[in-house]
N, C-alpha and C positions, 0 to 999 in steps of 0.2 A: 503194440506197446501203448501204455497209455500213460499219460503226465499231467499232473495239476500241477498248473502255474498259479503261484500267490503272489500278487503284487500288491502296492498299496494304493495306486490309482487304474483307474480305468484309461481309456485315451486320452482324455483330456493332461495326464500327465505326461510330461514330456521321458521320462525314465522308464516310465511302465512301456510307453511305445514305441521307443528307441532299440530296449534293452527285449522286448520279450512281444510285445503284439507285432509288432512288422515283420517278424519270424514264424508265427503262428502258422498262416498259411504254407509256406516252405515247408516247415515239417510237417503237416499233413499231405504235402502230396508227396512225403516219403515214406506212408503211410503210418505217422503215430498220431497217436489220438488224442487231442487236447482240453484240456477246459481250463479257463483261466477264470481266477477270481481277486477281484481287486477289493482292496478293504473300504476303499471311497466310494461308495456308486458315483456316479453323471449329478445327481442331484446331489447327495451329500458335497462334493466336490464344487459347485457350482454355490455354496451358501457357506463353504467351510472359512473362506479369508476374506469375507463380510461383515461387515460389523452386528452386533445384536445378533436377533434371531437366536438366544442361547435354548429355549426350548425345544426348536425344531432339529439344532443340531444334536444336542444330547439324546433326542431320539431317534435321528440317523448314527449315531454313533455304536448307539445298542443295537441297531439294527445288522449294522457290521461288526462289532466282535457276536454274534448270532449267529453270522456267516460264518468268520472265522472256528466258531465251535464244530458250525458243521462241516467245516471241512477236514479239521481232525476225523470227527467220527468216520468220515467217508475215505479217509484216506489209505486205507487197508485196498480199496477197490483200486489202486494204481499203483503201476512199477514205478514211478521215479515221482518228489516232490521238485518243483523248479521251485526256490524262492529268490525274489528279488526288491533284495535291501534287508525286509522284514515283515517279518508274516503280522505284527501287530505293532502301533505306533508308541505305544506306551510300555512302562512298566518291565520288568527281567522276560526273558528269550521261554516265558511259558505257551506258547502254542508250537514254537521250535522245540522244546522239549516233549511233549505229548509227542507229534512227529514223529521223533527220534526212536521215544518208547514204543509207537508201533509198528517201527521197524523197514519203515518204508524209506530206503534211501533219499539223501538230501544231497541236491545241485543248489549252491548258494552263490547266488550272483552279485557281489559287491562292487558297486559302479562309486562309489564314494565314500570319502573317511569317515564313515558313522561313527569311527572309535576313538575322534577327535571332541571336546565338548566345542559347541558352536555358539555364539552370541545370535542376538537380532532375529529372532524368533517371532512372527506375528505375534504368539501368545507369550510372554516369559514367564508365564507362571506354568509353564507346560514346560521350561525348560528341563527340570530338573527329573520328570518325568522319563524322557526319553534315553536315559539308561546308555550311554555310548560302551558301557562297560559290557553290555552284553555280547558285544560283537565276537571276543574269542571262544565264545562257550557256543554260538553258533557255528564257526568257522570246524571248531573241532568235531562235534557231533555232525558236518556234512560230508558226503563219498568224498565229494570236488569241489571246487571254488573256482568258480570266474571273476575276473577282476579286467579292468579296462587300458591299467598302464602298469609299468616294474615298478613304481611303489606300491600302490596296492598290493602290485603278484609279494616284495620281498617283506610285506606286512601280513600277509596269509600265510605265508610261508610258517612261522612261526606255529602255527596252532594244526594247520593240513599240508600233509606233504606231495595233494594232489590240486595244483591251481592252473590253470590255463589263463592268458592275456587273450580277449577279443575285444577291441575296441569300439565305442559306439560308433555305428554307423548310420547309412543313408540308402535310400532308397533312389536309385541313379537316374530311373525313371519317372519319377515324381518328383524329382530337387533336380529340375534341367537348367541350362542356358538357355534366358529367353533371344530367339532370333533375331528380335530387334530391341534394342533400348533406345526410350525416347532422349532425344538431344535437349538438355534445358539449359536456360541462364544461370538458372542456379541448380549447380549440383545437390544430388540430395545425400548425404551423410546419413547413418544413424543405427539402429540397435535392435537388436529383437530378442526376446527374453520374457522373463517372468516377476512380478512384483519381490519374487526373493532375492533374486540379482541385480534388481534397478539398482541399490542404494551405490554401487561401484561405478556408478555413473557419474557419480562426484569427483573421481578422480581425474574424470577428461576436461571437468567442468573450466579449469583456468585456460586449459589449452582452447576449448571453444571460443573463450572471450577473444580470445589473442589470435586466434586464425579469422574471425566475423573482423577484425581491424582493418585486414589486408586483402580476404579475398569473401565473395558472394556465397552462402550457401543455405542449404535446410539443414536444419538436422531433426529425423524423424525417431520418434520412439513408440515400438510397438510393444503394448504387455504390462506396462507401469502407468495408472495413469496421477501416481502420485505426482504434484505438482515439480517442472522442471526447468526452469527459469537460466536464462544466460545473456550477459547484458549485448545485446547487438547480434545476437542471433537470434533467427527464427527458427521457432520449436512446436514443432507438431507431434501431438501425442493423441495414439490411438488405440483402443482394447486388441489385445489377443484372441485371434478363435483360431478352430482346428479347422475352419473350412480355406482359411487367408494364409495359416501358417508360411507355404511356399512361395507364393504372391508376396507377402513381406517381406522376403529376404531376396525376391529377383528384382523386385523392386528400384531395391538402393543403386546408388552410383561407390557407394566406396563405407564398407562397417568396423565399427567400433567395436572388439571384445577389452575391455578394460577389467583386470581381477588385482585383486590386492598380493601384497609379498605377505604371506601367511601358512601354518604348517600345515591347515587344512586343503589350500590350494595345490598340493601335491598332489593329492585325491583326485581331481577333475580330469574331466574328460579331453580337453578342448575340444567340446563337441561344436561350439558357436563359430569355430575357424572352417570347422569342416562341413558347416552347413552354408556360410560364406560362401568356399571354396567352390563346393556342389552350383550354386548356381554361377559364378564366374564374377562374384561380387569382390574385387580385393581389399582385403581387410589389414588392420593392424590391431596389433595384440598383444596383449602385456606381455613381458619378453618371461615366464615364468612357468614353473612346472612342464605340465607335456606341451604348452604352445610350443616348446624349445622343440621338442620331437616332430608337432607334425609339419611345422614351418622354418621353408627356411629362409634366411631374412633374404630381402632382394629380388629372392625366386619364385614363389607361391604366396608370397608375403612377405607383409612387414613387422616386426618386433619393436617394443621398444621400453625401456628401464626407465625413462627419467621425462618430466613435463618436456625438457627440450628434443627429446628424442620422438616426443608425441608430434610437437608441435612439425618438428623439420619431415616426419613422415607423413602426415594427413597434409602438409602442404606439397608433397613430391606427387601426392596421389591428385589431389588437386589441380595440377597445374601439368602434369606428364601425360595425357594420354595413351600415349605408347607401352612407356611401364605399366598403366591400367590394363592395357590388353595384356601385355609379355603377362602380367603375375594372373590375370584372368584364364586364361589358356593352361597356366603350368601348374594352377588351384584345382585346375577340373580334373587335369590330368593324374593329380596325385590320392583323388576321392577316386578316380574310375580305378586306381591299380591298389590302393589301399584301404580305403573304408565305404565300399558298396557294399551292402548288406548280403549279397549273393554269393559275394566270395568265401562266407565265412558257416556257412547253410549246410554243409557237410561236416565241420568242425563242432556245431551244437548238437548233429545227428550221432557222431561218434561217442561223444561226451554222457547223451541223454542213457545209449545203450552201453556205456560201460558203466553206468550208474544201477541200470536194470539190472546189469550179468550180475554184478558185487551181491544182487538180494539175491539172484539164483542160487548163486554161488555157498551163501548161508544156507539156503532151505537145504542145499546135497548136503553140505557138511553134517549139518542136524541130524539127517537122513541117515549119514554114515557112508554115503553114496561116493566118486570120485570127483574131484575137482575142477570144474570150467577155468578156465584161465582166465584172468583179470582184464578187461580192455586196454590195449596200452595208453597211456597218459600222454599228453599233449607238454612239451616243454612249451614256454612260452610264444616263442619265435615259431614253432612248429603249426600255430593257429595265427600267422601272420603272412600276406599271399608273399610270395616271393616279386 
């Protein structure tokens, strides 16, 4: 069997390689055959939230919808299209359409509310571009739909009556517990992330001021190095690469995921709790959307609704030790038994082939031939390990 995966970034994105390259391998060595194509290359991606430089990117720009055409024309040569999010940044679902018309089943993997409008756009005059609207006309022209948590699955639901829940995951082997942590005076706090999520960093910002009064710390930011000031703290800020990725997050003594109450944030992954978790870093997390699902307060974590509930949690993690380990040990354990990428490596193999059968399935009918049975469908829960 063979599959093109369309993504919008290459590795450097965190989605494209959460969602679809860290699986790559796994399903070739269950013998299907992959090619992925991301609409950012390495370079384009690397110049894309830079300032200037408009020449250069509007000619990498053309360079990938170029790709994107030829991956229509080629798409006849494989059983299943994977897309994930959107086969093109811009503009109405026309390379999902072309797809569609040539017949080659669609697996659409939506990891996020795209059919929400969003503010705070590097570009805003790109806002109105991005078309959120297009999401149900994708959603219905695909076989199946993946989705990451039961709002997304009961938001698919509407348009395809075939969606499966797999969560993002991690690589168990790669995002370890380091063996020893160094012992410092000053604990290090802090974040890791992408220039699109820094700006919710404003929300820890009183609590910072108000914990530097009482107790010693760092607090490190990796991925933003927009300027981040907090009075009587110190604040280290450093760029994001894919070589540190892991190293950033074993790092910390204790992270920060702060998200806003917003309709969008139902969407998310809480993928920043569960990469925490993975290395044994215990975190506190806005008490909202799936944090509710994958943490539970006290035990693998902390939650919290309100500046006071920020403040009295980053100071328990602070000053406890012991609960640093207890929720250290019951974080890892809950990534080893629910979101290691390995457990879920025969649920995308099932999915990928009952996407292929469905086009077989047309070509008999056409034929006049009799009917192959349909893959059965994944209930949500059914693609969750037990």
């Amino acid at each position: 069997m063979r599959v093109l995966f369309v993504i919008p970034h290459h590795r450097e994105g965190a989605s494209s390689r959460y969602r679809v390259l860290q699986y790559v391998p796994h399903l070739e060595a269950q013998g299907i055959r992959c090619t992925v194509s991301p609409f950012l290359s390495s370079e384009f991606h690397r110049i894309a939230y830079q300032q200037g430089g408009w020449g250069n990117k509007i000619g990498q720009f053309l360079l990938s919808s170029c790709r994107r055409l030829r991956d229509v024309m080629r798409s006849g040569s494989y059983d299943v299209v994977f897309i994930h999010l959107e086969a093109f940044p811009l503009g109405p679902p026309v390379i999902e359409w072309f797809f569609s018309l040539r017949g080659v089943p669609i697996v659409f993997d939506l990891d996020d509310a795209l059919f929400l409008p969003r503010d705070g756009t590097v570009y805003p005059m790109l806002k109105w571009l991005r078309m959120p609207q297009k999401i149900p006309a994708i959603l219905r022209w695909s076989r199946c739909v993946i989705t990451t948590n039961d709002h997304l699955r009961t938001y698919a639901q509407q348009f395809n009556a075939h969606v499966s829940v797999i969560p993002t995951c991690v690589d168990i082997r790669q995002f370890t517990v380091p063996m020893h942590r160094p012992q410092r005076a000053r604990p290090l706090l802090g974040w890791v992330g992408s220039h699109s999520t820094a700006p919710y960093l404003e929300l820890v910002k009183p609590v910072l001021a108000r914990l530097a009064e009482r107790y010693a710390f760092t607090f490190r930011i990796v991925g933003s190095l927009r300027p981040f000031r907090v009075p009587g703290v110190e604040v280290i800020q450093v760029p994001w690469s894919l070589a540190n990725e892991v190293t950033s997050f074993q790092e910390l003594d204790v992270g920060v995921y702060p998200l806003p109450t917003a309709p969008w944030v139902l969407g998310k992954a809480g993928f920043k709790a569960i990469q925490y978790m993975a290395v044994g870093v215990p975190c506190v997390a806005s008490d909202v959307g799936r944090n509710r699902e994958i943490i539970q307060d006290g035990v693998n974590g902390l939650l919290a609704s309100s500046q006071e509930e920020w403040y009295a949690k980053l100071a328990q993690l602070l000053t406890d030790p012991l609960l640093c380990q207890r929720i250290s040990l019951a974080g890892r354990k809950t990534v080893e038994e629910r979101f290691a990428n390995h457990l879920y490596v025969s649920s995308y193999v099932e999915i990928l082939h009952g996407a292929a059968r469905s086009r077989a399935r047309r070509a008999t009918v056409s034929a006049g031939g009799p009917q192959p049975p349909l893959a059965r469908q994944h209930s949500p829960r059914e693609v969750r390990p037990v």
